[in-house]
N, C-alpha and C positions, 0 to 999 in steps of 0.2 A: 570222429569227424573234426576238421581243423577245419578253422574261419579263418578266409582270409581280408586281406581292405577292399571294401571297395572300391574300384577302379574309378568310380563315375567322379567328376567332378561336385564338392558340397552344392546344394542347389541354395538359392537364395530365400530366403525368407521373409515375406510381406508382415509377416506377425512379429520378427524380432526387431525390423525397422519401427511399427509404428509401434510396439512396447518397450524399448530398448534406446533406438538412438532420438526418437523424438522426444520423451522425458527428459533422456540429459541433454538435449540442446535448449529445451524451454528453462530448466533447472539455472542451467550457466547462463541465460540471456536476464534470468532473473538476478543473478547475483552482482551486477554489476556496479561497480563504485560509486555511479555517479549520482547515487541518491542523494547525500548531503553535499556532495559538491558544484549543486547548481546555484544555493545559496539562498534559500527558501525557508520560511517558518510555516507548520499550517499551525493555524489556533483554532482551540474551538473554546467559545464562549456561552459560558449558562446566560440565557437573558432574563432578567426579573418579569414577574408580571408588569404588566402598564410600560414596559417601554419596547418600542417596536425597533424591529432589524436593524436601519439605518443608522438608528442613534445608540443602538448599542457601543458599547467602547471595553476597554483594558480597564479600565477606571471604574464603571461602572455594573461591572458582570459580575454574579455572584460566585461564578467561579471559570476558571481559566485551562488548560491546559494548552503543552504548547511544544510543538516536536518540529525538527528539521528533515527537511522533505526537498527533492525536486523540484522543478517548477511543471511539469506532467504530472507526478502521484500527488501533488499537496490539496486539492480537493478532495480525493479519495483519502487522505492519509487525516486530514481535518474528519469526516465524516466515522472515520475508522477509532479520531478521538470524540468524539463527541458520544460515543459509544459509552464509554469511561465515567462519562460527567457524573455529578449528583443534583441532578435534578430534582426540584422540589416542587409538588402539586400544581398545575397549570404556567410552571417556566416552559423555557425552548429553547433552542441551541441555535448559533448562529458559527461557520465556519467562515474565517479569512486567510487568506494564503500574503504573508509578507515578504518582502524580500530583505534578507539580511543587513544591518547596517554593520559599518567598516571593512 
């Protein structure tokens, strides 16, 4: 017995669209350059006990980090450092988004 092609035209597929082409469209829409090129820092800063949010500072944090971000991800990208911190017994973290100088 010989097999021949079928004739019918491939039919389409609802399952290789939504496993197939929408991963690599979300994938590539991730990748895009323009995360450091908005010109954004987020910082997240350890706050000592006894000093509250507001008066938190660069000066005054027990510890710092500090990554360039978006101006969209830099909340998210602050809270994703703050993650990191070494926090010590009843400290807290405070997240600020700057904008680049020069």
């Amino acid at each position: 017995m010989t097999r021949t092609a079928d004739p019918r035209p491939p039919r389409f597929d609802c399952v290789w669209l939504l496993f197939g082409v929408v991963p690599l469209a979300v994938l590539l829409a991730a990748l895009r350059p323009s995360i450091a090129d908005d010109g954004f820092l987020a910082i997240a800063l350890a706050r000592p006990v006894g000093i509250e949010a507001p008066a938190c500072s660069r000066e005054n944090a027990t510890d710092m980090l500090v990554q360039p971000a978006g101006q969209v991800d830099c909340p998210r990208g602050g809270q994703v450092l703050a993650t990191h911190l070494g926090l010590a017994p009843g400290e807290r973290h405070k997240v600020v988004c700057e904008r680049r100088k020069g």
